[in-house]
N, C-alpha and C positions, 0 to 999 in steps of 0.2 A: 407418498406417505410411507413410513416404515412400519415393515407388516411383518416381518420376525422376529418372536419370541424372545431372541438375545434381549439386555436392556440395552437401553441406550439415554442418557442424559448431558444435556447442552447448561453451562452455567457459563456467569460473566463475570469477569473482576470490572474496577469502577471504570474504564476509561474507554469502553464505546458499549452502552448499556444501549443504547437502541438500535444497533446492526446487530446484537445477539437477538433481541427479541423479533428482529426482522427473518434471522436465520432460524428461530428455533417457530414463528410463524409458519414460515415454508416448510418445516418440516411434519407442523402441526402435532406439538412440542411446545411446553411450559418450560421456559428459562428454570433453573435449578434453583432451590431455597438456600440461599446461603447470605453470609454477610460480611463482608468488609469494612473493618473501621481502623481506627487507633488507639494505641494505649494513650494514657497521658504522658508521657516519654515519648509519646513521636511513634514508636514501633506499630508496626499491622498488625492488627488482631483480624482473623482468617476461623470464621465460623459455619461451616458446613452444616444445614438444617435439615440432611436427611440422608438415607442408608443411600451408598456408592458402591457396596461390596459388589465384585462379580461385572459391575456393570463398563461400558462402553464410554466413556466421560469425555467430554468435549471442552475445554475451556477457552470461552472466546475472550482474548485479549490484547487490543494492543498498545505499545512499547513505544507513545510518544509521548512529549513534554505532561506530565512530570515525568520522565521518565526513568527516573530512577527509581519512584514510588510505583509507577507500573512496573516496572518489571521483578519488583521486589513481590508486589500483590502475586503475581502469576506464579514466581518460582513459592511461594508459599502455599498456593492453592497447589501445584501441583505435589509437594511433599505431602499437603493433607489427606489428596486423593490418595496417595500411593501406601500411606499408612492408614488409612481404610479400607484398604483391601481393593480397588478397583482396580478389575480385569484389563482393563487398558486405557492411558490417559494421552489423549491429541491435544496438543495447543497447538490451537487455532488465531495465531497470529498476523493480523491483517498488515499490521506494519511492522516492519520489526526495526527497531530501534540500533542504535549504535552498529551499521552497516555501512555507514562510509568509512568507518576505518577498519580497513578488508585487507590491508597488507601493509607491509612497512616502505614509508616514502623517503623516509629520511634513518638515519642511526640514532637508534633507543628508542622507534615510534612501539607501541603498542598493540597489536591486532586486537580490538575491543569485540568483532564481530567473531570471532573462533570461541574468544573469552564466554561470550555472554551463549555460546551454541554449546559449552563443556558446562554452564550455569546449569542450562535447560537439561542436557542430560543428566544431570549427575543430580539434580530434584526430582528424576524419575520419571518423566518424560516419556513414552512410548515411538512418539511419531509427532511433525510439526508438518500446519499448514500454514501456509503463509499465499500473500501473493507481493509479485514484482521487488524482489529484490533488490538493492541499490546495484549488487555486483553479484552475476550468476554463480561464480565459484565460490559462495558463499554455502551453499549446499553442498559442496563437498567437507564443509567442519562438521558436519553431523555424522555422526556414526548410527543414526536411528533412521529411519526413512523421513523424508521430505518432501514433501506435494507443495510444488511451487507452480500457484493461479497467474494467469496473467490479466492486465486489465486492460489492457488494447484493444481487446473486439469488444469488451461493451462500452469503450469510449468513440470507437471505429461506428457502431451502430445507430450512436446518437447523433453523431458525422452523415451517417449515409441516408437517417431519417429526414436529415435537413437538406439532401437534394445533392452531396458533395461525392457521390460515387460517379465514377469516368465522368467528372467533370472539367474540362480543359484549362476552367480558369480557375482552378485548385492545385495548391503544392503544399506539401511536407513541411516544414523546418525543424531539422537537429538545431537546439539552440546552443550545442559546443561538440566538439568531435567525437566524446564519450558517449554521444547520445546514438551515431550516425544508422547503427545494429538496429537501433528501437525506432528511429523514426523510417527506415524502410521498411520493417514488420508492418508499424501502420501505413503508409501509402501504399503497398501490397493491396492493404486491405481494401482503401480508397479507389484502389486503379490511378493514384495519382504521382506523379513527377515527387522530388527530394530535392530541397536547399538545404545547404549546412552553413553554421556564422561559424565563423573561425575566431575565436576569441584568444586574450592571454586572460590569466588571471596574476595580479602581482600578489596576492595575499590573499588570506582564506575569508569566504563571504565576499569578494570585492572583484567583479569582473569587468573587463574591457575590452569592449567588440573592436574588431581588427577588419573583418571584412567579412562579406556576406558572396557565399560561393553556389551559383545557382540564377533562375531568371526568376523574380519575385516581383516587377515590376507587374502593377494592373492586375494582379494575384489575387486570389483570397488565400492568404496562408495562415497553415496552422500549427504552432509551434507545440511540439509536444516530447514531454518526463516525466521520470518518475516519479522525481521527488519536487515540490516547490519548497525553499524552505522561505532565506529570507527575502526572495526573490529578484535578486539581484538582476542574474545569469536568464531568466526570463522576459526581466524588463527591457534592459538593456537590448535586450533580439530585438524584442516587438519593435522598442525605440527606433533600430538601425533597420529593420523592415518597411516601417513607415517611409524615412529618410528615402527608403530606395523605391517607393513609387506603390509597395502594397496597397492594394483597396481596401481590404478587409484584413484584420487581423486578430486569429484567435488562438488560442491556450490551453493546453491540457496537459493531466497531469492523474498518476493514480494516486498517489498520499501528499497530502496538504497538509502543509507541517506549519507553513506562513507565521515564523516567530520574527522577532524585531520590528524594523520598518515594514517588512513582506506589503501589509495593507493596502498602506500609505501611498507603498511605489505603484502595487498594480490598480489602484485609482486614477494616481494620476499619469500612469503610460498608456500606450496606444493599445491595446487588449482593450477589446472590447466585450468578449466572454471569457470566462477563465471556467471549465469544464473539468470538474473532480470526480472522485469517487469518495465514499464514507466510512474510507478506512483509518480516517481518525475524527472524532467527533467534534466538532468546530465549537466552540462555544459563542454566544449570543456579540462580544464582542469583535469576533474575527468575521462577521460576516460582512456583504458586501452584493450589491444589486448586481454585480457582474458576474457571482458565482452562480454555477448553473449544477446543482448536486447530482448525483448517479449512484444509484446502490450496486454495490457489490454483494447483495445478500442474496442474490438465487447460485453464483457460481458456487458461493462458499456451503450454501446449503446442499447443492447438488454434489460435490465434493464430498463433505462428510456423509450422506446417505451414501453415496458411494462406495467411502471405506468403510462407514458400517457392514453393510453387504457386504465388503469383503469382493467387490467386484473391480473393473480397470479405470483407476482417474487419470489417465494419461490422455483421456481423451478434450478433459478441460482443460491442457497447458496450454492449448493455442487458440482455445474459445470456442472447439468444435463440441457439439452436444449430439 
């Protein structure tokens, strides 16, 4: 519970209103009065229902599909705060949006993710929480502090609830080489062995398993990222896991983004759980009897008491409390 005098208030733009109310729960803490709508020109209209001066402002919000309307909502609430007078403004971003394009892969590409971190500063910004990243070096575009959560040990927990810690017929799968850092953090945590699928990709959204490097045969394996978007580069794993004699095959992932075909494919592929967090809020038609939901809302509550206090959140980067 937060017990000193400083203030401190938690608000939500519209695009996951029930992980704030989850967070500002834990905190035991009323989500803030505010309102978000539109003009009739399309534009946000950003209505703050009560005094921020002085006080510790939290705003939870994250930066996926719409994502341009999100992230317009945020940098707006954030200039509201800051022309109110509040003492210090955290966005609290669970997913941050336009993070795959983190550096230039070709000539004239764009870095959208520095873009959108010079956005957040320059609306007045204090300090951003996020968690899981697409690409780690993405916290060094801030010039304000950055508290970046991970979400491997509470997806690690729900793993080792289910009997899969030093368990011998349990393995890791990186489902492409960019992953190979994140899927050894969790079999660390597992006590379990690593496969990697070595894929190409010929074009963007559109991958092709190449080979599967590791013993997956009579396995339970579990393939896990950061991000699922249109799940291509997921299916495809499980698909060529199966091929190679997997028993069991499941899925995990901290932000489920699941636009296009995403559904469709992980219906009908060999995944038999797909295992998320609710750092973005699914709506009634993306759901699916194989998703298996997980809050992230005590890291991120525990996090911001944290920096309210004004004490060390380096202790949640790696899920130790």
């Amino acid at each position: 519970m937060i017990t000193h005098g400083k203030g401190i208030k938690i608000f939500a733009g519209n695009s996951n209103i029930k992980l704030a109310k989850e967070i500002a729960d834990l905190l035991y803490l009323q989500v803030g009065d505010s309102k978000i709508g539109r003009f009739s020109d399309g534009e946000i209209s950003v209505n703050i229902n009560e005094t921020v001066r002085g006080t510790d402002a939290f705003i939870i919000q994250s930066t996926n599909a719409p994502v341009n309307d999100n992230l317009m909502e945020l940098l707006i609430m954030i200039d509201a705060f800051k022309r109110a007078s509040a003492g210090r403004i955290t966005a609290v971003i669970p997913y941050y949006g336009y993070a795959r394009q983190d550096r230039k892969a070709k000539a004239r590409d764009p870095i959208t993710a520095k873009l959108v971190a010079d956005l957040l500063t320059a609306a007045g910004a204090n300090r951003i929480l996020t968690m899981d990243l697409h690409a780690p070096q993405i916290q060094g575009y801030f010039n304000i502090p950055l508290d970046h959560m991970m979400g491997g040990p509470i997806i690690a927990k729900y793993f080792i609830s289910k009997g899969y810690r030093e368990n011998n017929d349990v393995v890791v799968v990186s489902p492409d080489l960019g992953s190979v850092t994140r899927a050894r953090k969790f079999a660390d945590m597992l006590h379990a062995p690593i496969a990697i699928i070595d894929k190409r990709r010929p074009k963007a959204n559109v991958s092709e398993i190449m080979n599967v490097i590791g013993e997956v045969k009579g396995k339970v394996a579990i393939l896990i990222d950061d991000v699922i978007d249109t799940a291509g580069t997921i299916t495809n794993a499980a698909n060529a896991l199966a091929n190679m004699g997997a028993s069991e095959i499941y899925a995990a992932c901290t932000h489920a983004v699941l636009s296009g075909p995403a559904l469709e494919r992980i219906n009908d592929c060999a995944i038999q759980e797909l295992v998320m967090l609710n750092t973005i809020q699914l709506p009634e038609n993306k759901q699916s009897k194989k998703f298996k939901n997980l809050t992230a809302a005590p890291i991120f509550a525990e996090a911001i008491r944290r920096i309210y206090d004004d004490v060390s959140v380096s202790k949640l980067f790696e899920g130790r409390e």
